[in-house]
C-alpha positions as CSV (number, residue, x, y, z in Angstrom):
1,X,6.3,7.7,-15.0
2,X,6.0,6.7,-11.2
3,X,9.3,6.7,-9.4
4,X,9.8,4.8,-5.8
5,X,12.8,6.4,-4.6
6,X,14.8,4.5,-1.9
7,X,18.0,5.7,-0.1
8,X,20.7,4.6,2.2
9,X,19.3,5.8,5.7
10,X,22.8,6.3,7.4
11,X,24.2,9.1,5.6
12,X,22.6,12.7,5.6
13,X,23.7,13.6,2.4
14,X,22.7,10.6,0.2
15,X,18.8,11.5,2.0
16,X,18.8,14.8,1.3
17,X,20.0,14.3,-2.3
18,X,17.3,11.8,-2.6
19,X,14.9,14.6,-1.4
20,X,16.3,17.1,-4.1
21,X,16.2,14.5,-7.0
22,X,12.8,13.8,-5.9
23,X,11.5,16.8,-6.5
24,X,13.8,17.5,-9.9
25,X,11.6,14.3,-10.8
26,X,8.2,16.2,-9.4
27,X,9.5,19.4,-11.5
28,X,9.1,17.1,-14.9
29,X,5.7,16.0,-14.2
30,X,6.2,13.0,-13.0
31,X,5.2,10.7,-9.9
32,X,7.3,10.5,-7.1
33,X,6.9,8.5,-4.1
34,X,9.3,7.6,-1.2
35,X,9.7,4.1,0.0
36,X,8.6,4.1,4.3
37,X,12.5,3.6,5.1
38,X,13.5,6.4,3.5
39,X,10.5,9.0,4.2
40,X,11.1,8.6,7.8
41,X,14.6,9.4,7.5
42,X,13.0,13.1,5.6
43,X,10.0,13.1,7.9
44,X,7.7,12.9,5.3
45,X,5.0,10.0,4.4
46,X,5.9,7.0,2.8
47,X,4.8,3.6,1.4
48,X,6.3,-0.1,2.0
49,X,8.1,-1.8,-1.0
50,X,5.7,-4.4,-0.8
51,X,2.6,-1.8,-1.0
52,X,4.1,-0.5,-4.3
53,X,4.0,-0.9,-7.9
54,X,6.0,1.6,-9.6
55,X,7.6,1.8,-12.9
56,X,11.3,2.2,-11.6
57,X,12.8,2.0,-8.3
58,X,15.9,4.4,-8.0
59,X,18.1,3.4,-4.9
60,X,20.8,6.5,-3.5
61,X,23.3,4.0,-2.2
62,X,26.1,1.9,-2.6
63,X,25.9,-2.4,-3.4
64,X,24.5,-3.0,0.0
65,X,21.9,-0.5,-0.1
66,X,20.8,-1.9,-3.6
67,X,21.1,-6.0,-2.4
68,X,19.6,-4.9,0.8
69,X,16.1,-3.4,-1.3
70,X,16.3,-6.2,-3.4
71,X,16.0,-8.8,-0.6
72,X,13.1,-6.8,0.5
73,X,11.2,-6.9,-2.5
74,X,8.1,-9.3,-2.4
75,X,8.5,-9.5,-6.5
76,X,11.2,-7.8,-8.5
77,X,10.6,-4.1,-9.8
78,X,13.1,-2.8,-12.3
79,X,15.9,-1.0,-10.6
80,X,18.7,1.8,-11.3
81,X,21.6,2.5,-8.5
82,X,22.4,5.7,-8.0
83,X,26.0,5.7,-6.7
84,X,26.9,6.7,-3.1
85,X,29.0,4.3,-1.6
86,X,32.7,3.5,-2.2
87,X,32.6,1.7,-5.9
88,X,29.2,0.5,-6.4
89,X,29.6,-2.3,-9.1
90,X,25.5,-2.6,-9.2
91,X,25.5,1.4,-9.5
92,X,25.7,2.6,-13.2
93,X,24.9,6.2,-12.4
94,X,26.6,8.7,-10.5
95,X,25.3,11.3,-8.6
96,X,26.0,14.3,-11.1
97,X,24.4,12.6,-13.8
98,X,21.5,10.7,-12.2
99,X,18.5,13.7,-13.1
100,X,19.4,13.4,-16.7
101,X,19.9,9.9,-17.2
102,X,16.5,8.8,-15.2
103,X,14.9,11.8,-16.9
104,X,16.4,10.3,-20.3
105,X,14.8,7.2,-19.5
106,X,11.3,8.1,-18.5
107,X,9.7,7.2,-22.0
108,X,10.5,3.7,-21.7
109,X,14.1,1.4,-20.5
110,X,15.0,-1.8,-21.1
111,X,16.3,-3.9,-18.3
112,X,19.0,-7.1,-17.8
113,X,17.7,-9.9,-16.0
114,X,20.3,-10.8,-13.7
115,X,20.8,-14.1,-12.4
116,X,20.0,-14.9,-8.8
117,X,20.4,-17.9,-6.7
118,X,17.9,-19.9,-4.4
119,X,19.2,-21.4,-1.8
120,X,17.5,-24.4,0.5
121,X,19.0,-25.9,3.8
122,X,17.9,-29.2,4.6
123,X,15.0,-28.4,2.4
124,X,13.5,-25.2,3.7
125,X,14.2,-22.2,1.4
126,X,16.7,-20.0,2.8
127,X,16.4,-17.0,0.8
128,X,18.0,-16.1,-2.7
129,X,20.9,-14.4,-3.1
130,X,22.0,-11.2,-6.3
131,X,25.4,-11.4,-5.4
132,X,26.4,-14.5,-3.0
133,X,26.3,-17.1,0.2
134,X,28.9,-16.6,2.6
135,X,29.7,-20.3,4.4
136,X,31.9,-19.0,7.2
137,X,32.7,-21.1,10.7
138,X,30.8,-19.4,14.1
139,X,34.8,-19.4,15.7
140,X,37.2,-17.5,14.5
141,X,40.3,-19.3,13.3
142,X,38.5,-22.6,12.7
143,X,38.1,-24.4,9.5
144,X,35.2,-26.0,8.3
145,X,35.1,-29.7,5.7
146,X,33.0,-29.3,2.4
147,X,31.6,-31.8,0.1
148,X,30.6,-30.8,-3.4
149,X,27.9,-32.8,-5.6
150,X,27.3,-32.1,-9.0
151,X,24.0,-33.9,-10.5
152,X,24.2,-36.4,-7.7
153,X,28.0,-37.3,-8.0
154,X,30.2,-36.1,-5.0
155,X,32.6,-34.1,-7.3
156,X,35.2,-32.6,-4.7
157,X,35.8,-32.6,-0.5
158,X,37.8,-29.8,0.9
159,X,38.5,-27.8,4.1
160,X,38.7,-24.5,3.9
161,X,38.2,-21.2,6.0
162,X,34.9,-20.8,4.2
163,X,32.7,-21.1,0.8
164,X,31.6,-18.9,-1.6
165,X,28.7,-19.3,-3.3
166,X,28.4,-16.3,-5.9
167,X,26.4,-15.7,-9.3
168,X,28.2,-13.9,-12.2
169,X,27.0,-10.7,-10.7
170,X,28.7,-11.2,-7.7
171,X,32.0,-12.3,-9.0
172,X,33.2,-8.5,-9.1
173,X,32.5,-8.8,-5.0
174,X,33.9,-10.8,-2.1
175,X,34.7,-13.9,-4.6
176,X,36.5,-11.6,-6.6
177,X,38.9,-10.6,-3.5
178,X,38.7,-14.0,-2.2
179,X,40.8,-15.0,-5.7
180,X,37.9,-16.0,-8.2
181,X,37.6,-14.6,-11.5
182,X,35.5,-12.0,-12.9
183,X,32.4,-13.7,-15.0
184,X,30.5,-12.1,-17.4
185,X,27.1,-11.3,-15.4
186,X,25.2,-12.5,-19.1
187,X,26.0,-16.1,-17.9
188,X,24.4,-17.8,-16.0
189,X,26.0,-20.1,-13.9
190,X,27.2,-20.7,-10.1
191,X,30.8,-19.7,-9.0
192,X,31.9,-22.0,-6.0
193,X,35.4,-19.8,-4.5
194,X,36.8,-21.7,-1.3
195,X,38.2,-19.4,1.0
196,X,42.2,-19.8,2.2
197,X,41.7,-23.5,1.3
198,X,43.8,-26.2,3.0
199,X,45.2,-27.8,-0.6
200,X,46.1,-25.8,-3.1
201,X,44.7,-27.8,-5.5
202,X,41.1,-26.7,-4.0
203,X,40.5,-23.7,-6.8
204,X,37.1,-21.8,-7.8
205,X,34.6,-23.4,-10.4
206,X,32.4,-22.1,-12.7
207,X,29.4,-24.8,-12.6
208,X,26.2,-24.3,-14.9
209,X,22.9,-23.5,-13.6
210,X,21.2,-26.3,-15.1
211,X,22.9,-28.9,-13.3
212,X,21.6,-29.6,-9.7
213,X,24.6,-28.6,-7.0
214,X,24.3,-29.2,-3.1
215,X,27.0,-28.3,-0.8
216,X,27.1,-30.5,2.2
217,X,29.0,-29.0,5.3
218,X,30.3,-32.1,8.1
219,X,32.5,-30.4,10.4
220,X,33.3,-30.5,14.0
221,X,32.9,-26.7,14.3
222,X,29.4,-24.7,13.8
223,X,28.9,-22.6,10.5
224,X,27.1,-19.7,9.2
225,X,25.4,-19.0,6.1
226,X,24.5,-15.3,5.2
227,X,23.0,-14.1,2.1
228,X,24.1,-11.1,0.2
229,X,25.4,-10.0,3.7
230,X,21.8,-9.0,4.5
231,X,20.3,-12.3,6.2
232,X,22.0,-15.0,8.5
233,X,21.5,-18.5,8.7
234,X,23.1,-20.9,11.4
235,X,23.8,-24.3,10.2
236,X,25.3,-26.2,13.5
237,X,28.5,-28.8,12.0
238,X,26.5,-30.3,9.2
239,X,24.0,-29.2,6.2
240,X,23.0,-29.8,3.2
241,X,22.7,-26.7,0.9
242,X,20.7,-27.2,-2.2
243,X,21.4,-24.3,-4.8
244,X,19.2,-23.6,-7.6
245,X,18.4,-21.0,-10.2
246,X,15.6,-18.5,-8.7
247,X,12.7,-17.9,-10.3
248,X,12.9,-14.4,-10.2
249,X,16.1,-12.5,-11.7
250,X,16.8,-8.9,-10.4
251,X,15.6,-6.7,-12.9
252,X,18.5,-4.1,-13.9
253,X,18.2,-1.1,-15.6
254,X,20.2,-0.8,-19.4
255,X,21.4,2.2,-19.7
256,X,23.6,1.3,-22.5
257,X,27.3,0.9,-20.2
258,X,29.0,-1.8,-21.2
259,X,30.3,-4.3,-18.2
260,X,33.4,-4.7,-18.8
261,X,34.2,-1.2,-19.5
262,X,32.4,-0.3,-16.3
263,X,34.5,-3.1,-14.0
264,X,37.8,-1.8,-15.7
265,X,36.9,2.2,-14.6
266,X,35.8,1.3,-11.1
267,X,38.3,-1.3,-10.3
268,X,40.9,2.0,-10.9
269,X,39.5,3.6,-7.9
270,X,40.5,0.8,-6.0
């Protein structure tokens, strides 16, 4: 099997792990390779996501490091997340255990197509999002003024601090702090989560995938869209937001764990 290892690059530890689990990989005859990041990091040659085509990629990191590689992925690659970061909801393997599972694993996987989100701004693709949209004002302690249309009907209007725009993945990350609920990552639809709305009455939705959903922001104050909290966007006081299904799930790894199980453990160490 040909392995693209990638690892967080700010923490000597989780590099020279990926070194050492790189050559346990080597050891077992099979083909390792470091993505460029990460071989400078060990001073050793390395190739660009984009210039790979490897059977797994196996990211050393916690959920950022994982959204972060798959945002730079021209086209999705199956991936595993090798745990080193503070929970790691995306991360199904710890550290201990990581040479035996991927060596477990090297005679075939299956993976879960998880959901992600495209998302346009007055029409030009902004990127697509594993996790979620942050909608946040430029000014601190400013709220912004939301409108909500659902297949062409203008469904809610709210002020709030902020929007979330999350898939099921996500929902175990900022929109699950920010009060949403935790959504099977199987289904596939978008959870809208206003942050410290205005009304009380303004609560998270669920909304299926299939329907067509724009946000429109009309606001006196500027605004910010980031994705996955990788890629910013400004959007001045008003935007429309189209948000649609992406062609291209992320391509996760089954290693047999079942979610809710996994949620329940990690949500202990919190």
């Amino acid at each position: 099997m040909k392995f693209l290892l990638v690892s967080r690059i700010d923490n000597r530890e989780a590099l020279s792990f990926t070194e050492t689990l790189g050559k346990r990989l080597k050891d077992a005859g099979h083909r390792v390779f470091f993505e460029e990041e990460t071989a400078a990091g060990l001073g050793i040659p390395g190739i660009p996501l984009g210039g790979a085509d490897p059977d797994l990629v196996v990211i050393v990191g916690g959920d950022g490091t994982i959204l972060l590689t798959v945002q730079k992925m021209p086209r999705q690659l199956p991936i595993i997340g090798i745990n080193w970061g503070e929970v790691g909801f995306l991360a199904d393997v710890e550290p201990g255990e990581a040479a035996d599972v991927l060596l477990a694993i090297s005679d075939g996987f299956s993976v879960e197509r998880r959901m992600r989100l495209s998302f346009l701004v007055e029409g030009r693709h902004a990127g697509d999002a594993l996790n979620e949209v942050l909608v946040v004002t430029s000014r601190p302690a400013k709220m912004l003024s939301f409108g909500v249309i659902i297949d062409g009907v203008l469904s809610e209007q709210f002020r709030a601090d902020g929007l979330l725009i999350s898939t099921p993945t996500g929902s175990t990350a900022y929109a699950m702090s920010a009060g949403g609920p935790i959504v099977d990552p199987r289904i596939e639809g978008v959870l809208l989560v206003p942050l410290a709305p205005y009304m009380l009455s303004s609560r998270p939705h669920v909304i299926s995938s299939d329907r067509s959903l724009e946000i429109r922001l009309e606001s006196s104050k500027p605004a910010t869209m980031v994705i996955d909290g990788q890629k910013s966007t400004d959007l001045g006081t008003q935007a429309t937001i189209v948000v649609r299904k992406s062609r291209d799930p992320a391509l996760i790894v089954d290693i047999g764990r079942n979610f809710f199980g996994k949620v329940d453990q990690k949500l202990r160490r919190l």
